[in-house]
N, C-alpha and C positions, 0 to 999 in steps of 0.2 A: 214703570210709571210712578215708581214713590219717590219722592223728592222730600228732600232735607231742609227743614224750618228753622229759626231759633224764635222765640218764645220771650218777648220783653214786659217787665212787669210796666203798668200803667203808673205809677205813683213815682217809683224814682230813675224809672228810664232805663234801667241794669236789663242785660239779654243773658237771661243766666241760666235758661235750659235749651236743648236742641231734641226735637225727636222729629220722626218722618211722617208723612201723610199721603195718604192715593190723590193724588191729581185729578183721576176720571172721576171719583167718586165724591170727592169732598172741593167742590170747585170754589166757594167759599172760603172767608177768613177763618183761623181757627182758634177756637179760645179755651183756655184749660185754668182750674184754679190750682193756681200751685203756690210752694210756700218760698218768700223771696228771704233771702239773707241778711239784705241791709234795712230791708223794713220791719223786719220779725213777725212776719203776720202773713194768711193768707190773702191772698190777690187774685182780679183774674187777671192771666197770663195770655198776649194776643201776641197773634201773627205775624211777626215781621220779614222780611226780603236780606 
């Protein structure tokens, strides 16, 4: 049931992390603060398809 995400930062659009999530449990978008590359800074990191 765990499915594979990638992880786009808000600010400059880049998908630069991938990690899994439970489907049953987390049926919702998911959002993580992670640190982006091209913006040098942390962000939060959402959900994409």
């Amino acid at each position: 049931m765990r499915e594979i995400i990638t992880l786009q930062c808000p600010t400059c659009k880049n998908r630069n992390y991938s990690t899994t999530k439970n489907k049953k449990t987390t049926t919702g978008r998911l959002e993580m603060s992670k640190f982006c590359n091209t913006c040098r800074k942390h962000t939060d990191h959402k959900e994409t398809k």
